[in-house]
Backbone as ProteinMPNN parsed JSONL, in Angstrom:
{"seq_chain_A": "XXXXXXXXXXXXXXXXXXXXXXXXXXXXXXXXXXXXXXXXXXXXXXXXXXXXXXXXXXXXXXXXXXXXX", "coords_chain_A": {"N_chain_A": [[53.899, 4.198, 217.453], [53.248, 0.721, 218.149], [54.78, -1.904, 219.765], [55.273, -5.716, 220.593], [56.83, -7.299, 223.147], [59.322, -8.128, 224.981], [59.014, -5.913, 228.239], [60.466, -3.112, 228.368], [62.5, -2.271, 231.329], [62.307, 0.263, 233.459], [64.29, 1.907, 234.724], [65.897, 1.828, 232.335], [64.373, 3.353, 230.3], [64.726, 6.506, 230.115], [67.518, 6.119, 229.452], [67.372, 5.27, 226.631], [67.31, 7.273, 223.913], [70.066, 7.471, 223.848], [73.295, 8.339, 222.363], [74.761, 4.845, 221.119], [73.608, 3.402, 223.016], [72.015, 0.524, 224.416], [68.826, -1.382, 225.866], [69.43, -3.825, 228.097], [68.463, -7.256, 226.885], [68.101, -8.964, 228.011], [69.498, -11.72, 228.044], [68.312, -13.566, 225.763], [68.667, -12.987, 223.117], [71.016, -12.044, 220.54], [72.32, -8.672, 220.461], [72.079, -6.97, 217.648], [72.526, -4.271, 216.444], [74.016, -1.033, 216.606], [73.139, 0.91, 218.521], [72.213, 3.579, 217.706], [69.795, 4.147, 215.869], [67.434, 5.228, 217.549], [68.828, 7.406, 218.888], [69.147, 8.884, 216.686], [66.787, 9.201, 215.18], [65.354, 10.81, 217.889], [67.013, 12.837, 217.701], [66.284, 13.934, 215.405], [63.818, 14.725, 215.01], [64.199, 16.347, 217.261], [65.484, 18.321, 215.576], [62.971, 19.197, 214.33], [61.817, 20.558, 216.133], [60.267, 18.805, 217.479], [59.223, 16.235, 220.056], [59.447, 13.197, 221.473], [58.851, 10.15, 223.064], [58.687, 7.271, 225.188], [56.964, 4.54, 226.269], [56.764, 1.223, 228.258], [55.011, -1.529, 228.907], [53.417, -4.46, 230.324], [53.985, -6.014, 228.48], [54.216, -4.424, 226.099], [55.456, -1.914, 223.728], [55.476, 1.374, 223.695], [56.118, 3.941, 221.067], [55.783, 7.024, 220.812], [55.976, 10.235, 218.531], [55.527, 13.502, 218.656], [54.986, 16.187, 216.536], [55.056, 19.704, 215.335], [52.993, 21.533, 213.464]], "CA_chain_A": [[54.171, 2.845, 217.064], [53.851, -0.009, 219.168], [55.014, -3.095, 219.609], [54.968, -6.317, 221.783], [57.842, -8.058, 223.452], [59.6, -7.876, 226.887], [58.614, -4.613, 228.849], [61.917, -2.467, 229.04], [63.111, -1.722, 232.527], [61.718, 1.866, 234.008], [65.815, 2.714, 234.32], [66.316, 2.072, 231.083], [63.725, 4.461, 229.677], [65.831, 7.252, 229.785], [68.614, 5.79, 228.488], [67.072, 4.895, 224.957], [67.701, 7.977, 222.984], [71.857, 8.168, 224.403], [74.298, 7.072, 221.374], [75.536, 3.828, 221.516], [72.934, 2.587, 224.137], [70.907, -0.509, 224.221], [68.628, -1.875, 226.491], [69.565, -5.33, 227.724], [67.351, -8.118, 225.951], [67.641, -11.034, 228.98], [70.026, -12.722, 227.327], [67.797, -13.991, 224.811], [69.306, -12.794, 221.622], [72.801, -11.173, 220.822], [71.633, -7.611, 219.402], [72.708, -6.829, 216.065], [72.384, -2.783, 216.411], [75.128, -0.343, 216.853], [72.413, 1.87, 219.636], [72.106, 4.474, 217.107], [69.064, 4.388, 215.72], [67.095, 5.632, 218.373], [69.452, 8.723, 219.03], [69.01, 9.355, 215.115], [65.015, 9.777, 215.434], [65.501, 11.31, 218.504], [67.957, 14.073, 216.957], [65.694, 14.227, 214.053], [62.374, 15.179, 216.255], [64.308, 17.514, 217.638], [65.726, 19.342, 214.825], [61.82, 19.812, 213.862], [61.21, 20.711, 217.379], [58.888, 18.185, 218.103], [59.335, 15.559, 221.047], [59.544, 11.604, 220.926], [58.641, 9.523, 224.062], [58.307, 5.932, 225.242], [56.392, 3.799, 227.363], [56.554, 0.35, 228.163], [54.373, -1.525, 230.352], [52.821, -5.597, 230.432], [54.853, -6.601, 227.2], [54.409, -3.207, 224.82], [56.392, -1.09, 224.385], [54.981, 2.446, 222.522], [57.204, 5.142, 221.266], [55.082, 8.508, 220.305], [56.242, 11.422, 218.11], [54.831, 14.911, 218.18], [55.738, 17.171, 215.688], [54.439, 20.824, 214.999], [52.401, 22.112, 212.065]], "C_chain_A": [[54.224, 2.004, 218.331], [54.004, -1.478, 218.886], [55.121, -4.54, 220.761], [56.492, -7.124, 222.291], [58.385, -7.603, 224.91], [59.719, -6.622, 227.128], [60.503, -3.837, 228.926], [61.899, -1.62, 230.043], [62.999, -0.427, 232.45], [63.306, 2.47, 234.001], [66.349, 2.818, 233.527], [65.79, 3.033, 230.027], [64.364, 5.652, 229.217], [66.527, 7.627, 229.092], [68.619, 5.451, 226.735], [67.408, 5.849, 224.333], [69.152, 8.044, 223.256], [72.045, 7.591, 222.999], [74.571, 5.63, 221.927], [75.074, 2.891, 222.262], [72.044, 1.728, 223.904], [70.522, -0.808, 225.719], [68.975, -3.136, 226.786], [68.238, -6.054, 227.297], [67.075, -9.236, 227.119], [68.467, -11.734, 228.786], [69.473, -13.453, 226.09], [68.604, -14.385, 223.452], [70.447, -11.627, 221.775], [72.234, -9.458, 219.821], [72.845, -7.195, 218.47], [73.455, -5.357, 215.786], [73.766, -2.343, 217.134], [74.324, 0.45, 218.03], [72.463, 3.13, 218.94], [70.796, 5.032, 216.571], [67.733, 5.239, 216.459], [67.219, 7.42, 218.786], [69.045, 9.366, 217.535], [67.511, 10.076, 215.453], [65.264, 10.508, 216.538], [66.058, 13.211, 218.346], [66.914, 14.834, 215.854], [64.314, 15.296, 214.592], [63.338, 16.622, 216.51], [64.861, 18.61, 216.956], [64.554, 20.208, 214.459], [60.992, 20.395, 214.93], [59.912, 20.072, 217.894], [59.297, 17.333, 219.694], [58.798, 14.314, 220.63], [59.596, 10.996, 222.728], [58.228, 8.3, 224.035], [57.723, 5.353, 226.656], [56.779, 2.185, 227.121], [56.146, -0.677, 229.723], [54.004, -3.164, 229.831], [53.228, -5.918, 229.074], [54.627, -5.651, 225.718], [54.912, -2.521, 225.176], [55.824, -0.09, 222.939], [55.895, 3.699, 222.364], [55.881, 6.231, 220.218], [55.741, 9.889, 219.953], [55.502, 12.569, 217.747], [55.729, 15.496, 217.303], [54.836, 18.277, 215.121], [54.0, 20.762, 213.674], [53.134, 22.946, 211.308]], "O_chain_A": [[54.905, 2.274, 219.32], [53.466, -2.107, 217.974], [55.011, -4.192, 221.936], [57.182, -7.498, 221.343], [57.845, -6.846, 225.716], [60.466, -5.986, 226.384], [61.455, -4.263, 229.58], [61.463, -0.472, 229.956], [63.503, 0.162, 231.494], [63.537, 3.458, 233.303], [67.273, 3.627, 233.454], [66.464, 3.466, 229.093], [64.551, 5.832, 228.013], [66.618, 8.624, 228.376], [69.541, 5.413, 225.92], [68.348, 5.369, 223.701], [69.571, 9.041, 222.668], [71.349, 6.716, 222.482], [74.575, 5.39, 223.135], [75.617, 1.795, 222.403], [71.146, 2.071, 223.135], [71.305, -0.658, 226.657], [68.912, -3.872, 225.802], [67.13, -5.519, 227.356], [66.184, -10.084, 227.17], [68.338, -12.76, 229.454], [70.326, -13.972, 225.369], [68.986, -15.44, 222.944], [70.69, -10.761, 222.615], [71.86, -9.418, 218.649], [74.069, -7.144, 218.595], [74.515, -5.184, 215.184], [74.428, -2.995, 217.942], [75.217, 0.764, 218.818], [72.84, 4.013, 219.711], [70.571, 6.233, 216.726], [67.06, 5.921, 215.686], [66.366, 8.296, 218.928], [68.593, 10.511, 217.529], [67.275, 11.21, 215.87], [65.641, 11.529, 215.964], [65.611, 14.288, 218.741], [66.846, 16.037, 215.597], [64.155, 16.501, 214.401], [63.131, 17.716, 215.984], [64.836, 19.735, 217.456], [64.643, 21.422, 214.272], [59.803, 20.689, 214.81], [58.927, 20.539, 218.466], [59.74, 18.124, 220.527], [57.957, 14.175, 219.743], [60.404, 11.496, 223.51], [57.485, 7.945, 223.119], [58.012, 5.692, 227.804], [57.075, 1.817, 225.985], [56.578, -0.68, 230.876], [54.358, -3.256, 228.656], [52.184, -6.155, 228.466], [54.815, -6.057, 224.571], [55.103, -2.183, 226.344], [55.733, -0.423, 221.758], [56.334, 4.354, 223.309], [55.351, 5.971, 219.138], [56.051, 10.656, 220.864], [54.902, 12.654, 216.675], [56.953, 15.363, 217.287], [53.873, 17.911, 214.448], [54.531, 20.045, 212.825], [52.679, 23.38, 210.249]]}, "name": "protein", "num_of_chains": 1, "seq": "XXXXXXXXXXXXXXXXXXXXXXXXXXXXXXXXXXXXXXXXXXXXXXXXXXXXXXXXXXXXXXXXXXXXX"}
């Protein structure tokens, strides 16, 4: 999946699947999210032993899930 909007910070990469964690936005907008969602899929992937990764680079940002046969 991808999508377009401000590139998230290379140190924040990481940090996207933790509980509780958000990237900051800029100030822009007040985020709504508890930082859960993320960890959820994350958890989920890995119950099925697959792997979930993100990029984001010149205003997309792509998150890719493998998952076995």
């Amino acid at each position: 999946m991808t999508n377009r909007g401000p590139t998230i910070p290379a140190d924040a990469l990481g940090k996207l699947f933790e509980p509780f964690w958000q990237a900051s936005n800029g100030g822009d907008a007040k985020s709504l999210g508890l930082g859960l969602g993320l960890f959820i899929a994350h958890q989920i992937v890995q119950a099925h032993e697959g792997s979930i990764a993100v990029q984001s680079q010149n205003g997309e940002t792509t998150f890719t899930v493998r998952l076995p046969r």
